[in-house]
N, C-alpha and C positions, 0 to 999 in steps of 0.2 A: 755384617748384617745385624748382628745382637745388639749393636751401641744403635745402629740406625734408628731399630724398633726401641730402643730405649730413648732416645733422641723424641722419636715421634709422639711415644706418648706423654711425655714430661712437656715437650710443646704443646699438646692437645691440652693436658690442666691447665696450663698458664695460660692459653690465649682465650679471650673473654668470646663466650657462647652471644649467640642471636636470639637462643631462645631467652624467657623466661621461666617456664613452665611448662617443657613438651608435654605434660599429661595430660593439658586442656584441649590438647588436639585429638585427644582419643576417642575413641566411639563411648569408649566406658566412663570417661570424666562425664558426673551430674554436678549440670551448673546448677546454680541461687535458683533462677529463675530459666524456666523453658518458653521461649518469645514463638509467637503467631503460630499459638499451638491452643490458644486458650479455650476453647469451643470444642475442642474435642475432650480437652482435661479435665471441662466439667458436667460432659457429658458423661464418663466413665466415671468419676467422684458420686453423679447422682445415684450413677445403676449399682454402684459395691458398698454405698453408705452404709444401709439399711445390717451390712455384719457387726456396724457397731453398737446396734441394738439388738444382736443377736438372734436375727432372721436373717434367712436366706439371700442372696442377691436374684435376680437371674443370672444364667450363662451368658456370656458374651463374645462375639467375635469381632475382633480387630482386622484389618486389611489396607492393603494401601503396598506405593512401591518403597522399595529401601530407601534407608536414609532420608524417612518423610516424617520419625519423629516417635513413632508407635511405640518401640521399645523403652526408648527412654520416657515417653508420658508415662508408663506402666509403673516404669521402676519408679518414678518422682511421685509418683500416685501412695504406693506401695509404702514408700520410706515413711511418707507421712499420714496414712493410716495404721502402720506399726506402731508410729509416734504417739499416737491419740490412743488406740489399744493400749499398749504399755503402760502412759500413764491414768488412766480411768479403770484400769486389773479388767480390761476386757479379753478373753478366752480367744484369739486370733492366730493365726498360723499360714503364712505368704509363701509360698512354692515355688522360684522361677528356675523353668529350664527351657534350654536350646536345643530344640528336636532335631539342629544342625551337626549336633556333634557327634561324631562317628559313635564313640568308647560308650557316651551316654543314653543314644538312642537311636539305635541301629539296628535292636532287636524289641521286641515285646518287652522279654525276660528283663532285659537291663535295665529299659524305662522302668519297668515295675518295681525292679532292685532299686534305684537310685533314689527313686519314692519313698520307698521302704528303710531309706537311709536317712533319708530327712527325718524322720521320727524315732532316729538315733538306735535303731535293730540292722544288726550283721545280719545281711547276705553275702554269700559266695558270687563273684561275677558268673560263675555257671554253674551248673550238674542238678539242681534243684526243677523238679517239676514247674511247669509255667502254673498250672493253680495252686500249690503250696504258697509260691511269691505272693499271689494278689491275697490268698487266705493272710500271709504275714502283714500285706497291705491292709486288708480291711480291720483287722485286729488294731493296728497301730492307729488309721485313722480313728475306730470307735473307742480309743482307751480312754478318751475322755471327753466331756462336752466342752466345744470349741466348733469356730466355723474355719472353714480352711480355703486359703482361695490359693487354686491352681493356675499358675502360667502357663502355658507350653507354647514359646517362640518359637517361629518357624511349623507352624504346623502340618503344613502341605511338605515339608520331609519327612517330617516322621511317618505320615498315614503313605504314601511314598514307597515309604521302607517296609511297613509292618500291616497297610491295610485299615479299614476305621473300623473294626469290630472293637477296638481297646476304645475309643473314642467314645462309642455307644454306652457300651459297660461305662465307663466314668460317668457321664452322663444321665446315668438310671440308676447309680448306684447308693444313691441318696434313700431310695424307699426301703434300702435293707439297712442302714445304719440307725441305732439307736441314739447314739450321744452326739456325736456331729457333723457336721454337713459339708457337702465340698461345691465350690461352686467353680469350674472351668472358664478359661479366659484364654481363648488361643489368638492365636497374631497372626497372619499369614500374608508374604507378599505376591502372592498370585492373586489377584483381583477374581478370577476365574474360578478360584478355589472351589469354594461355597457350593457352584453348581456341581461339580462332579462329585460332594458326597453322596451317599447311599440318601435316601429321603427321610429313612426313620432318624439318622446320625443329625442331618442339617435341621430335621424340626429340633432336635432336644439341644442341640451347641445353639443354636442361633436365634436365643432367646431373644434378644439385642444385637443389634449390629450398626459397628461404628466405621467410616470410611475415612482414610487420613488423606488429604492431597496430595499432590504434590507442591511443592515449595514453588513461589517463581522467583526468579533472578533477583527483586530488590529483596524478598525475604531471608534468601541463603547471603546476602552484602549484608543484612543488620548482623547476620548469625555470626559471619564472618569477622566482621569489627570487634564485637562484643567477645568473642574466643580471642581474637586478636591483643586486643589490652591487656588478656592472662599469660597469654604463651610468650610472644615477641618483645625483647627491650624495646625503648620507643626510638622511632627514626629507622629501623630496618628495614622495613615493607614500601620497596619504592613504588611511586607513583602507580595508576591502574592493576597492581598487584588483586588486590583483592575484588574488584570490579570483574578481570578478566576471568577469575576462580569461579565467581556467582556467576560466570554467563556460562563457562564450562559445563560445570553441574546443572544450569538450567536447562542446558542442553541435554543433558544425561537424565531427564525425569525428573529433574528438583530435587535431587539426592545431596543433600545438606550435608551425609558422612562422607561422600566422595569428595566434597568440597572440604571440609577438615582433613582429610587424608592428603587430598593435593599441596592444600598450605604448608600441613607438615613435610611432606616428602620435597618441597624447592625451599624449605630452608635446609634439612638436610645436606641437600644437594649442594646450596650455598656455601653452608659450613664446611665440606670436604673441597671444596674447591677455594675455599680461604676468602673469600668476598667479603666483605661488611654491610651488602645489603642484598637482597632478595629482590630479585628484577622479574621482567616477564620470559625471558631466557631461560631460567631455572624454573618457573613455573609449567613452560610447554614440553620442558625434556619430563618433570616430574607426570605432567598429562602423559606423555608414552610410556614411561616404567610403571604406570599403575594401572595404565589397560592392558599390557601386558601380563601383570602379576595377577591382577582380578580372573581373567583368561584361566589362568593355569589353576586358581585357587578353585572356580564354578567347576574346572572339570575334574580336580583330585576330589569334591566332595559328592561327587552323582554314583549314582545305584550303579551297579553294572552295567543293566538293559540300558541304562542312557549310556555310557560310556561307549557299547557295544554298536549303537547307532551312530553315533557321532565317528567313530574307528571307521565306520562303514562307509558315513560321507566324505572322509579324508582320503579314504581310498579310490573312492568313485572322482574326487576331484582332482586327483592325480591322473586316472586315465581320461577323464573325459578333458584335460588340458591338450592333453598329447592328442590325442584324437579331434580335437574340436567339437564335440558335443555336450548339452547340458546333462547334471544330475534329474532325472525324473524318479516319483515313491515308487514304482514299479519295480526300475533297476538295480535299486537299493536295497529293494527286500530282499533281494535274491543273494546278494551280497551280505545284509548282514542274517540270513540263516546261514550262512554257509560258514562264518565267523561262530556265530552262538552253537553248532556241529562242533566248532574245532575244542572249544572251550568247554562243552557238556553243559550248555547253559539254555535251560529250556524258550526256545523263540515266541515271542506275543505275537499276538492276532498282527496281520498289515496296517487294522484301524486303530492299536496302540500305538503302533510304531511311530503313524501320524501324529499322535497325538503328541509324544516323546518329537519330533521334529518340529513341532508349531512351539514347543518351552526352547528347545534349543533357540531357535527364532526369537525366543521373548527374553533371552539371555544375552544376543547379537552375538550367537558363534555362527549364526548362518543365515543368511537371509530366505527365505521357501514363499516363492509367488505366485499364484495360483495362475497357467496357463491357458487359453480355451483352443481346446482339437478339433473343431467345428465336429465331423461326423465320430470322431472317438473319442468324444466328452472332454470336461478337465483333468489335470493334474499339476501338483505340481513343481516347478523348477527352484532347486535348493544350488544354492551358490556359498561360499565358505564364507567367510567375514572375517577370520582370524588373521592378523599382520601372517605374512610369507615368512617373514624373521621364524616367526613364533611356531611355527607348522611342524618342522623336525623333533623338536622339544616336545612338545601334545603328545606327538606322536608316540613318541621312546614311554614317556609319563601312560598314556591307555596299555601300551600294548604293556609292559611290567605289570600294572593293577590288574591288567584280565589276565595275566599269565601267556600271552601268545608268543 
């Protein structure tokens, strides 16, 4: 077995790669230039210029579905106004965080901490009162005069996790600083977002507001070409390869990252199965392993109460197989209090619960369609979407994270 693995891998250096340059497939590779994106890039350039005369911007909010371009205009935005700061000694200071990630921003305190990090002062990940942090925050930001523009990607998880009173405060926090100013820029891919802030929160974020499209099918083909020259030696991408990628993805929303992620994961795939070219064979197995893994990634990063709902319908769609009838929001509340009981985990109202049911919906772990009862109103019928493969696995993965 030891000479075999040695065997394999002295074969894997020697034998010449497909790729070029995997890195150009990554969500995090910033190209030269960012294509049929240009209307929104100089819409955002106009509204944050004005830091490089050292006035305020307005706030701004970004929106739009994944993989439609937002984050990366931000960053490509970002790079080259640090660019022009830097060299004209303008006083500038760029922020970008993922209100996606657990360790970062999952509590108040942390955000606050990690803020507070940027400006180069220890904090302890915990034990510190929550207004000591912000008092270390506001000190850090007023230590000197500078404008400071804050990211926060993914906004609709953090307020999610922690509520938008932190969002407010940022927001207003400007009439207490003497020396510099902070100007918020949040991203969010719930289109819906916006309306369910508080009203005092959406007047002060949503000074501006930019909406990003979706891509269609010939734009995610030029994206694809253009990455394609970076990443693949030339002649490995057979015929309709990347045609069939842009219709995929155009199918999925215009999500231009899924379409990168596809390309990548069937040369992959190619390469371990020893090919010399990339067919549409290895593209459509690569489309199942990443609706798969996407599946499993949306439900390891949800709050509990989503977790706890979705446990709920997995369960209901177990029995209601066996028995032949559908899931109704009724039958499921009942089910998942009886779950949030077992766990000590305080239950939301029925009309949360919906509301948590209508994202899982906007995520396609389930489809929920509004039924009419003629004399006992609507309700309505939620049915799984999850491959059957994939259902066991969910399963084990909710019930471990809630401890059941």
């Amino acid at each position: 077995m030891k000479d075999n693995i040695k065997t394999f891998f002295e074969d894997f250096i020697n034998k010449k790669s497909l790729f070029k340059d995997k890195k150009t497939l990554q969500s995090v590779f910033m190209p030269k230039e960012i294509i049929h994106r240009d209307e929104q890039i100089n819409k955002i350039a106009q509204i944050i210029a004005p830091v490089l005369r050292n006035e305020k911007p307005s706030n701004l909010f970004i929106y739009g579905k994944t993989g439609t371009g937002k984050t990366l205009s931000v960053k490509y935005l970002l790079n080259n106004i640090n660019e022009i700061a830097k060299s004209k000694n303008i006083s500038l200071k760029s922020i970008y965080i993922n209100c996606k990630l657990k360790k970062v921003a999952d509590t108040e305190y942390r955000l606050v901490a990690e803020l507070v990090r940027f400006f180069g002062k220890a904090v302890p990940p915990t034990g510190l009162p929550t207004d000591e942090v912000y008092n270390k925050f506001f000190s850090a930001l007023d230590e000197k005069k500078q404008n400071i523009l804050l990211v926060l990607d993914e906004l609709d998880q953090l307020i999610k996790k922690t509520g938008d009173e932190f969002i407010y405060n940022l927001t207003r926090i400007n009439s207490d600083l003497k020396n510099s100013q902070l100007t918020l820029i949040g991203i969010s891919n719930n289109l819906m977002f916006a309306d369910n802030l508080d009203p005092r929160v959406k007047s002060s974020l949503s000074e501006e507001e930019i909406i990003f499209p979706p891509y269609n099918a010939l734009q995610i083909q030029n994206i694809l070409k253009e990455r394609a020259k970076l990443s693949f030696r030339k002649g490995v991408l057979d015929e309709g390869v990347i045609s069939k990628c842009a219709a995929y993805a155009a199918r999925e929303h215009g999500d231009a990252r899924r379409a990168l992620e596809l390309l990548r994961v069937a040369g992959e795939i190619a390469e371990r199965n020893n090919m010399e070219k990339i067919t549409i064979t290895e593209l459509d197995e690569a489309e199942k392993k990443i609706e798969r893994d996407k599946m499993i990634d949306i439900i390891t990063t949800q709050p509990n109460q989503f977790q706890v709902v979705l446990y709920s319908i997995l369960l209901n769609d177990e029995s209601s197989k066996k028995r032949n009838y559908s899931i109704s929001t009724g039958g499921l509340y009942s089910v998942y209090k009886e779950l949030c009981s077992n766990i000590n985990l305080r239950p939301l109202t029925q009309r949360r619960v919906s509301d948590i049911i209508s994202e899982l919906d906007m995520f396609g772990l389930i489809n929920a369609s509004v039924k009419n009862k003629g004399h006992y109103g609507r309700t309505r019928e939620i049915t799984v979407s999850i491959p059957e493969p994939v259902i066991p696995k969910i399963k084990n993965i909710l019930k471990e994270d809630l401890g059941l």
